[in-house]
KOLLO-278916 format. One record per residue (C-alpha): residue in one letter; residue number from 1; x, y, z. Coordinates in steps of 0.02 Angstrom, whole numbers. Layout:
KOLLO-278916
[A NUM [X Y Z]]
...
***
This chain:
KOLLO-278916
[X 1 [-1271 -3262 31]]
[X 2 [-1238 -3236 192]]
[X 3 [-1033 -3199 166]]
[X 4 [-1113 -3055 30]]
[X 5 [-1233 -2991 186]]
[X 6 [-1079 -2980 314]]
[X 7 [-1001 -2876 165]]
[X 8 [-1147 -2751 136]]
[X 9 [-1156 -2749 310]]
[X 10 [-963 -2698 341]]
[X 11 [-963 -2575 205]]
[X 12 [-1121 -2484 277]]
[X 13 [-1041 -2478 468]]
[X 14 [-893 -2380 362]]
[X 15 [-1002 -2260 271]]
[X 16 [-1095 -2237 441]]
[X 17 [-939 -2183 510]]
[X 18 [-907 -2086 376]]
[X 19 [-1039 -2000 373]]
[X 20 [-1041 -1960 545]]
[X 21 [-867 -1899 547]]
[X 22 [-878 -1793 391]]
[X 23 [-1039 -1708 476]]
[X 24 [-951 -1683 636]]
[X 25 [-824 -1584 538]]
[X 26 [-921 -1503 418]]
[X 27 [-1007 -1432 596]]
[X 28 [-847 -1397 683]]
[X 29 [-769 -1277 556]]
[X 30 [-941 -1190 544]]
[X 31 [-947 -1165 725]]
[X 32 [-758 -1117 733]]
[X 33 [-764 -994 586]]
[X 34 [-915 -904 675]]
[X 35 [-1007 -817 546]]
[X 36 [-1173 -894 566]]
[X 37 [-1256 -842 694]]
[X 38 [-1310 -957 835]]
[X 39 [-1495 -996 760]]
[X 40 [-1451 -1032 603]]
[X 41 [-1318 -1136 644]]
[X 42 [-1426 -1251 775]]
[X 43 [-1562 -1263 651]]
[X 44 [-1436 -1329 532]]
[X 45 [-1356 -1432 656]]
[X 46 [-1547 -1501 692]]
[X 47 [-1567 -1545 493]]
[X 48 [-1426 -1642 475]]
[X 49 [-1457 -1716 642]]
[X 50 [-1622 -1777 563]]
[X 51 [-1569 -1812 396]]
[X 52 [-1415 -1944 464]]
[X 53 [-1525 -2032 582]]
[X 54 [-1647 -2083 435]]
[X 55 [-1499 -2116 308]]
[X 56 [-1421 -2243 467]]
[X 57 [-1595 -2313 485]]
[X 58 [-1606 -2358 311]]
[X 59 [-1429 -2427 304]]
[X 60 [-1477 -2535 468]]
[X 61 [-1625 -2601 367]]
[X 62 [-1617 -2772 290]]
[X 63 [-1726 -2724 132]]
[X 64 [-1605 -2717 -13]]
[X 65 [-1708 -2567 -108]]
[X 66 [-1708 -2476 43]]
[X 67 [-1531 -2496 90]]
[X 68 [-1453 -2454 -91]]
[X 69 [-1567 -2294 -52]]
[X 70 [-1465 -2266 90]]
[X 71 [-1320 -2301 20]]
[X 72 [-1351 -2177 -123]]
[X 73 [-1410 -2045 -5]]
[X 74 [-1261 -2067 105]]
[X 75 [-1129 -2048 -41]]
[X 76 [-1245 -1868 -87]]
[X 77 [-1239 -1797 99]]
[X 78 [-1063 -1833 106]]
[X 79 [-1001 -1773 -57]]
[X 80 [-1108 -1612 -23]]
[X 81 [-1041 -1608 125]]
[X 82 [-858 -1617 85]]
[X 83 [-912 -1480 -45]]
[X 84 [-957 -1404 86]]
[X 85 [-792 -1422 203]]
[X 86 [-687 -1360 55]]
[X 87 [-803 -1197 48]]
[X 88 [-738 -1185 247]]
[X 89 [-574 -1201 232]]
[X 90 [-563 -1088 87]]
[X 91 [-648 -989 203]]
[X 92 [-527 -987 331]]
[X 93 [-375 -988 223]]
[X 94 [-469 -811 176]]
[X 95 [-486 -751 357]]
[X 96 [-285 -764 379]]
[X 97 [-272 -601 285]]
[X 98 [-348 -497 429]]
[X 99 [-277 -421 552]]
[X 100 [-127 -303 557]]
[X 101 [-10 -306 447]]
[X 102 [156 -247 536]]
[X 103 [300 -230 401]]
[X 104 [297 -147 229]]
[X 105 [421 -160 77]]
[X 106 [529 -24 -13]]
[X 107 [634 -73 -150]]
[X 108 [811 23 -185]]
[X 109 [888 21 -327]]
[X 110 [1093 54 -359]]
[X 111 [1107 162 -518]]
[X 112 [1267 214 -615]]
[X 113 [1281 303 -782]]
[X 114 [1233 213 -939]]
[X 115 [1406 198 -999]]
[X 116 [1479 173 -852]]
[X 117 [1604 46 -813]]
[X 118 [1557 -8 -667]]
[X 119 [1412 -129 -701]]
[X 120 [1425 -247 -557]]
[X 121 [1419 -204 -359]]
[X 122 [1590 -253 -328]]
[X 123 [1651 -136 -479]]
[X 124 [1599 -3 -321]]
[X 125 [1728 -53 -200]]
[X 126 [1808 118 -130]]
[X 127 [1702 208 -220]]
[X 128 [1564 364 -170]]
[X 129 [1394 340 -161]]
[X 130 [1259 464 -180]]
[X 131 [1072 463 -79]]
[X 132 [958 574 -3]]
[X 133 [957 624 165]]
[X 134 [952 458 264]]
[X 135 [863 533 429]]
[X 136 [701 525 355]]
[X 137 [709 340 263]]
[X 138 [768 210 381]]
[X 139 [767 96 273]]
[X 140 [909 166 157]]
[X 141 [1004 164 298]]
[X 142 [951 -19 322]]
[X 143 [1008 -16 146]]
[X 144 [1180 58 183]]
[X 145 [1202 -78 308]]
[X 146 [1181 -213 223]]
[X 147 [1282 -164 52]]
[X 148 [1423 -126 157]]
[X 149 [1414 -308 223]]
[X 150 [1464 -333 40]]
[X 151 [1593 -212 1]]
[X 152 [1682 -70 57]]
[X 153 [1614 117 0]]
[X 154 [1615 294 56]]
[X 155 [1427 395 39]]
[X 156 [1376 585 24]]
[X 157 [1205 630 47]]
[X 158 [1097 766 -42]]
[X 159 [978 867 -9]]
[X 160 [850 828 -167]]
[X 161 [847 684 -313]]
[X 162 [888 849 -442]]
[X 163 [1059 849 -355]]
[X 164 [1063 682 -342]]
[X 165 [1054 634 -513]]
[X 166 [1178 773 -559]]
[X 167 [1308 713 -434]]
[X 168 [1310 574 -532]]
[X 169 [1304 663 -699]]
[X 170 [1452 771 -656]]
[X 171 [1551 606 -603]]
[X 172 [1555 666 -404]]
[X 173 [1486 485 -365]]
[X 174 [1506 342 -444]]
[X 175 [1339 277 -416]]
[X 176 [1189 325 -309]]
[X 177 [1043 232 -204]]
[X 178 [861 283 -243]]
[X 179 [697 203 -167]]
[X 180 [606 131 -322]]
[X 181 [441 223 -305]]
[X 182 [557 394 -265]]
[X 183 [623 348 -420]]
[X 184 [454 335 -512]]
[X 185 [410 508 -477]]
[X 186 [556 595 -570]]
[X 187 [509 461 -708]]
[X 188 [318 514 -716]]
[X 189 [386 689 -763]]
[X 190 [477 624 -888]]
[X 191 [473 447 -965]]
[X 192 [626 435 -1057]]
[X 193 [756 507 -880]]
[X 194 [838 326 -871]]
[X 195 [889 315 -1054]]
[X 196 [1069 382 -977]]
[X 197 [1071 270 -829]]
[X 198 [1059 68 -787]]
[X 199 [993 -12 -636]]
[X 200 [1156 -147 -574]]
[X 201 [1091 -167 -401]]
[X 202 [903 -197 -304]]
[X 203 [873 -239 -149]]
[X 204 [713 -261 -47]]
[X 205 [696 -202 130]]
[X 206 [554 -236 262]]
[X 207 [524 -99 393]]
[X 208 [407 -119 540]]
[X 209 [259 -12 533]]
[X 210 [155 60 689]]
[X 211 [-27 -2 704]]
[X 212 [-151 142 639]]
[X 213 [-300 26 697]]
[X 214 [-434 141 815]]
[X 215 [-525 18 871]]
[X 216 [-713 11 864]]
[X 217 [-862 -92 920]]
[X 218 [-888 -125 695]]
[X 219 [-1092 -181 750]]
[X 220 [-1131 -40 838]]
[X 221 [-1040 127 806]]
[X 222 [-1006 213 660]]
[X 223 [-827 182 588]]
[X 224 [-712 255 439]]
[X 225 [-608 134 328]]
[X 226 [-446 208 223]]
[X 227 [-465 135 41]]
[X 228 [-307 148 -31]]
[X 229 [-266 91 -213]]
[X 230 [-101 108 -251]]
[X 231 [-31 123 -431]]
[X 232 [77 -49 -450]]
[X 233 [37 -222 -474]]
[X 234 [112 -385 -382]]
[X 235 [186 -366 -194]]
[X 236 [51 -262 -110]]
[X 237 [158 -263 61]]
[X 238 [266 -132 -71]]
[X 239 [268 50 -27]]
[X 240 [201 146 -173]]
[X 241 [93 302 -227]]
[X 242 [-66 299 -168]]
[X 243 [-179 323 -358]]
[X 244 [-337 285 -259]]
[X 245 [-380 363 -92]]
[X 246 [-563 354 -9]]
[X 247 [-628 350 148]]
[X 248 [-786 247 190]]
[X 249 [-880 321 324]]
[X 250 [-984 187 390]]
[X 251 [-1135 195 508]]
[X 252 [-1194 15 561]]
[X 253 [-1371 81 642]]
[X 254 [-1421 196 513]]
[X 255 [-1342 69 372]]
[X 256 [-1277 226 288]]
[X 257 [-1109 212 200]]
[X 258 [-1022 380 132]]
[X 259 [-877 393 14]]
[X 260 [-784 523 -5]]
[X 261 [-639 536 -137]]
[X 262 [-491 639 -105]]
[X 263 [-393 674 -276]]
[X 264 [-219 604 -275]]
[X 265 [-130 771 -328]]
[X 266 [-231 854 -178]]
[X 267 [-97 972 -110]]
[X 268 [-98 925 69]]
[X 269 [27 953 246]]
[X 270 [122 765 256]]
[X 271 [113 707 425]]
[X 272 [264 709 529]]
[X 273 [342 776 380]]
[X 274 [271 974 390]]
[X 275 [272 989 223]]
[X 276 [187 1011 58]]
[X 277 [162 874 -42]]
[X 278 [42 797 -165]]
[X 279 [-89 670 -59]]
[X 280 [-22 514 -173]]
[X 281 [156 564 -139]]
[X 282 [117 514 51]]
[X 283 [96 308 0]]
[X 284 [296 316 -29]]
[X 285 [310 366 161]]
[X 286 [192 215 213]]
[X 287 [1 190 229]]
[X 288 [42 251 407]]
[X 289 [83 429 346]]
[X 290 [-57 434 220]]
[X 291 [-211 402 356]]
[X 292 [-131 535 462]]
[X 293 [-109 673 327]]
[X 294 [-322 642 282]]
[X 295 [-342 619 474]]
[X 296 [-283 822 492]]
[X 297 [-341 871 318]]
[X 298 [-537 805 369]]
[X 299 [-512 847 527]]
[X 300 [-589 642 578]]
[X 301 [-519 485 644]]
[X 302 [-482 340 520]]
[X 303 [-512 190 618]]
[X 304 [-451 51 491]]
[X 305 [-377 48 320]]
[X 306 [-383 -70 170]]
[X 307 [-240 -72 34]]
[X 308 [-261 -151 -126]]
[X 309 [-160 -139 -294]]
[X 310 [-215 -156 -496]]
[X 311 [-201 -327 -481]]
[X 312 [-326 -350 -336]]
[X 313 [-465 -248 -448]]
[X 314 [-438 -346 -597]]
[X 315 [-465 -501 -484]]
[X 316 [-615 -472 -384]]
[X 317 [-704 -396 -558]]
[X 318 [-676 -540 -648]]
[X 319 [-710 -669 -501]]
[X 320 [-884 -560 -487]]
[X 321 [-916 -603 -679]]
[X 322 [-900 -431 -708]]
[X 323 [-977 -267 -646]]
[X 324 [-1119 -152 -710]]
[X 325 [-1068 34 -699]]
[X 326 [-1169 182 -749]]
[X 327 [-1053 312 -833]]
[X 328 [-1085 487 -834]]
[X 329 [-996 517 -990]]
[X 330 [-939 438 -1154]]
[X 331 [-754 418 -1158]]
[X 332 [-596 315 -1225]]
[X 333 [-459 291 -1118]]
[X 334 [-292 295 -1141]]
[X 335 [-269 97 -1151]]
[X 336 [-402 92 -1282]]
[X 337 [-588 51 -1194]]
[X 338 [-709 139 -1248]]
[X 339 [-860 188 -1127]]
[X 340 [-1028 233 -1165]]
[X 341 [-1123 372 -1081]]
[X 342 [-1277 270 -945]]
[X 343 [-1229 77 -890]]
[X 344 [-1071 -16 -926]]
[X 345 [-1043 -219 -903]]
[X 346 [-851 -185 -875]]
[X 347 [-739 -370 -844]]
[X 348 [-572 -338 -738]]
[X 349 [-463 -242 -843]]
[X 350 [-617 -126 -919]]
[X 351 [-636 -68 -739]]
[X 352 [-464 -48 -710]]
[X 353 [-439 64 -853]]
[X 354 [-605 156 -804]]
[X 355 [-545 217 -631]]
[X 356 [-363 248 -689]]
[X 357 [-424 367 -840]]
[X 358 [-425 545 -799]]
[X 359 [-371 637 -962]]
[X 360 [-498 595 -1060]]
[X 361 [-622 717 -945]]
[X 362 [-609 897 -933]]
[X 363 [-635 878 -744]]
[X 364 [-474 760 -749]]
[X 365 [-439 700 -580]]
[X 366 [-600 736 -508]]
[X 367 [-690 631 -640]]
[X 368 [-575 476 -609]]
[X 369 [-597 496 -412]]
[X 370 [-793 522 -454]]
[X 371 [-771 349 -569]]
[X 372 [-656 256 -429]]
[X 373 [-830 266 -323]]
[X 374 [-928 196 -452]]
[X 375 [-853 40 -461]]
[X 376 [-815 41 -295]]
[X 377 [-1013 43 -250]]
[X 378 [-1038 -101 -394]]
[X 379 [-926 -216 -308]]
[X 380 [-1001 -197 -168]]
[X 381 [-1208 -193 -236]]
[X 382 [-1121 -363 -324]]
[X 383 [-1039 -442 -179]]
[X 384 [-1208 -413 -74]]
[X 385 [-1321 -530 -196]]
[X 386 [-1378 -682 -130]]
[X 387 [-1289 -764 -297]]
[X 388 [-1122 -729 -240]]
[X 389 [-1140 -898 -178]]
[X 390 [-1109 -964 -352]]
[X 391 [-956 -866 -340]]
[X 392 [-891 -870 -191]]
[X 393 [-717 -987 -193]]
[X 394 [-673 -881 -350]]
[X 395 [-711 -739 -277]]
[X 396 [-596 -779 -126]]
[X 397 [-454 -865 -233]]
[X 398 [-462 -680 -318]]
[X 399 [-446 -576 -166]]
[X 400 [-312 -691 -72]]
[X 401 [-153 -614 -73]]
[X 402 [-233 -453 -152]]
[X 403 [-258 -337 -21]]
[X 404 [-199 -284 174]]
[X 405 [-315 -204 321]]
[X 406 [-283 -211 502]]
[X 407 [-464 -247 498]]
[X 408 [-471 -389 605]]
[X 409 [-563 -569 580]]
[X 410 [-664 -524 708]]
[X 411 [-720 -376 658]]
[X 412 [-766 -453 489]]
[X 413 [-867 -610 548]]
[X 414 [-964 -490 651]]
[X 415 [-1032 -390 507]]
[X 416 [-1046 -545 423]]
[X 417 [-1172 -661 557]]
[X 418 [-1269 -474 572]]
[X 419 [-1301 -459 418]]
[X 420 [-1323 -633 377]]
[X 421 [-1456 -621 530]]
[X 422 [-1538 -447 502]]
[X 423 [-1520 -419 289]]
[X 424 [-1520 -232 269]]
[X 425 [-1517 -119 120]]
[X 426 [-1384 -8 119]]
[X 427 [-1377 136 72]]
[X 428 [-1215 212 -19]]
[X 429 [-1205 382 -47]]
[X 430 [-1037 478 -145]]
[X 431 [-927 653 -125]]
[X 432 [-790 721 -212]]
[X 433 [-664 851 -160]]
[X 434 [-637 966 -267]]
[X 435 [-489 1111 -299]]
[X 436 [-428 1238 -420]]
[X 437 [-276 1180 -557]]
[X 438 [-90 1228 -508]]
[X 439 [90 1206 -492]]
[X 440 [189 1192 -364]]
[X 441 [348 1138 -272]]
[X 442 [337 957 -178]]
[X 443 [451 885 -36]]
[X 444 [481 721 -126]]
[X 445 [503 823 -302]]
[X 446 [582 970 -259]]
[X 447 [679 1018 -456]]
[X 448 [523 1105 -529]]
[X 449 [349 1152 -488]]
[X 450 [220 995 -512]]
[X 451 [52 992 -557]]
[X 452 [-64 999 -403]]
[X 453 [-235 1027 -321]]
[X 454 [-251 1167 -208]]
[X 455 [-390 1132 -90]]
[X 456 [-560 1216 -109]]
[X 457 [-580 1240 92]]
[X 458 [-782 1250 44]]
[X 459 [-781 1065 -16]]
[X 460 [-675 1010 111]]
[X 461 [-787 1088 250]]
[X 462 [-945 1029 167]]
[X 463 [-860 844 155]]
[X 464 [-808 870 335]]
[X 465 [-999 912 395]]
[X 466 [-1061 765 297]]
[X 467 [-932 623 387]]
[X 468 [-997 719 545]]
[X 469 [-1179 678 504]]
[X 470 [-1144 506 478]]
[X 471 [-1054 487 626]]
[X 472 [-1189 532 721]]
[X 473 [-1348 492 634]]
***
């Protein structure tokens, strides 16, 4: 009897411990990942405080009905608690993503003629190779470099991918180097172009990228955020044209959020380029280029910028069981959904092809950018409901890996303990741009005139006057 009390005895000292320790962490990484704020996270502190004195006291008693109680409440707190820990590090593991971001990715691709003999890199030895002009891409030169670490090759720029591609048609070059999403331009105009070529080489380059971070105080003054959704899925680090491009004008003392949508074909000035282009043309260039080309078009400062892909919408919808979107029209897209005309429970790929669709509406690109902020504000009305709790790892798991901002963790937890401490209603308010149907030459299309939107000044101004007012409301 007694042997069986020194067990009991021995095996409650270890879930003591236990339970201490598991506390003391579960505390720790709540304390060290800062987003409760300082009451909340003493009376918490004060709860468990109480609650593992009186599960100890029980386990110190010799009653055996009152120490299996203990026992059994011991095993809860810690389980919840552990529940609790993974929550954190998840958490954390989340957090990681913040913060600049100071490389991006362009993929170039080494094409030769579809019946071309030479169907390997070394088949290229001595030969000429075709690119464009390698002043403004450092990272075909980067390119250059490294391929002629491989084997030896002579190169001849030109001035456009048109006389490029007809180097290379004409047999001048052998082959020719093309940045992948340069590459899908000339292919949106036509999808059949690379029936008479094939793709022998690809190689991936990283290229430092400045900071475009103005910093803020995020609790206290008002802020704009770059959304930028660009039209690929997988490596989001890879340069690519920007399909989706919002700013979020955000006011944290008035709780006022505006959104304005820019249309990609928007026939803007690229910065540091001086030259016409369409506004999702700029993404190729770097998210750097795009924030300064709306930075002079809106005449504003973009303070911080977030960059997701298809594959980060599809996630977060579906790790938010889905999203409720009232449509102002009826439509099909082009991948098949159909859409009724009021509200919409859309999963992942619904609302993927609901902000990609655009010729389905008369007002084509202007509908889709209208329809981008749609289910932009449902994610967010979603992901501010007390039940995203039940969601939450999911939610992160779906995000991780999704997205880039130089938005710092900082900035983030902030928003988070304020809001957590002072619940707000916010409210989210929507603008278009709007322009007038052309065509019209582009710098990184230069063969034929393009469809684009010329500006209508009056909607720029009035979009212009309304960032102002939230700014300083």
């Amino acid at each position: 009897m007694k042997r069986r009390r020194k067990k009991t005895i021995k095996f409650n000292n270890y879930l003591v411990f236990l339970l201490i320790l598991v506390t003391l962490l579960l505390l720790g990484l709540i304390y060290f990942i800062n987003v409760l704020p300082l009451n909340y996270f003493l009376v918490l502190a004060g709860l468990l405080a109480i609650v593992n004195i009186f599960i100890i006291w029980l386990l110190k008693l010799k009653g055996k009905v009152k120490n299996v109680c203990g026992i059994i409440l011991a095993i809860v707190l810690i389980a919840l608690q552990i529940w609790g820990i993974s929550y954190e590090l998840q958490t954390l593991d989340f957090f990681k993503q913040f913060g600049f971001n100071n490389y991006k990715t362009e993929s170039y691709q080494v094409i030769v003629l579809k019946d071309a003999k030479n169907t390997e890199l070394n088949d290229l030895v001595n030969q000429t190779i075709g690119h464009l002009d390698i002043n403004q891409r450092p990272g075909l030169k980067q390119v250059i470099s490294e391929l002629k670490k491989k084997i030896n090759f002579t190169t001849e720029d030109y001035t456009n991918s048109a006389e490029l591609f007809q180097a290379l048609d004409q047999h001048n070059i052998a082959a020719l180097i093309i940045e992948e999403t340069e590459l899908a331009i000339i292919k949106e105009e036509n999808s059949d172009f690379m029936n008479n070529y094939q793709v022998i080489y690809t190689q991936d380059i990283e290229l430092e990228i400045k900071n475009a971070a103005k910093e803020v105080n995020v609790l206290n003054e008002p802020f704009n955020i770059y959304i930028s959704g660009i039209d690929t899925y997988g490596k989001i680090t890879q340069v690519s044209r920007s399909d989706v491009n919002i700013i979020a004008s955000i006011n944290p003392r008035t709780h006022q959020i505006l959104l304005t949508s820019i249309p990609r074909d928007y026939y803007v000035t690229l910065a540091g380029y001086e030259a016409k282009d369409k506004l999702t043309h700029a993404g190729i260039y770097g998210i750097e280029t795009s924030i300064a080309t709306l930075e002079n078009l809106l005449d504003t400062e973009i303070n911080y910028y977030v960059k997701v892909n298809f594959t980060s919408l599809i996630s977060v919808v579906d790790a938010l069981d889905g999203i409720t979107v009232n449509s102002k029209y009826s439509f099909t897209s082009q991948d098949g959904y159909t859409y009724q005309k009021g509200i919409n429970e859309l999963n992942g790929e619904e609302a993927l092809s609901f902000v990609r669709e655009r010729k389905a509406f008369s007002g084509g690109d202007r509908t889709r950018g209208e329809n981008q902020e749609l289910v932009l504000s449902a994610i967010i009305n979603k992901a501010l409901k007390p039940s995203i709790i039940i969601n939450y790892a999911d939610l992160l798991k779906a995000v991780k890996g999704g997205f880039i901002t130089n938005l710092t963790d900082d900035d983030i937890t902030k928003i988070i303990k304020k809001e957590i401490d002072e619940p707000h209603n916010w409210q989210i308010e929507s603008i278009s741009l709007d322009g007038t149907d052309s065509y019209n030459y582009t710098y990184s299309y230069s063969k034929s005139k393009l469809y684009v939107m010329e500006p209508n000044m009056e909607s720029v101004n009035a979009a212009i006057k309304k960032m102002q007012q939230i700014q300083v409301n």
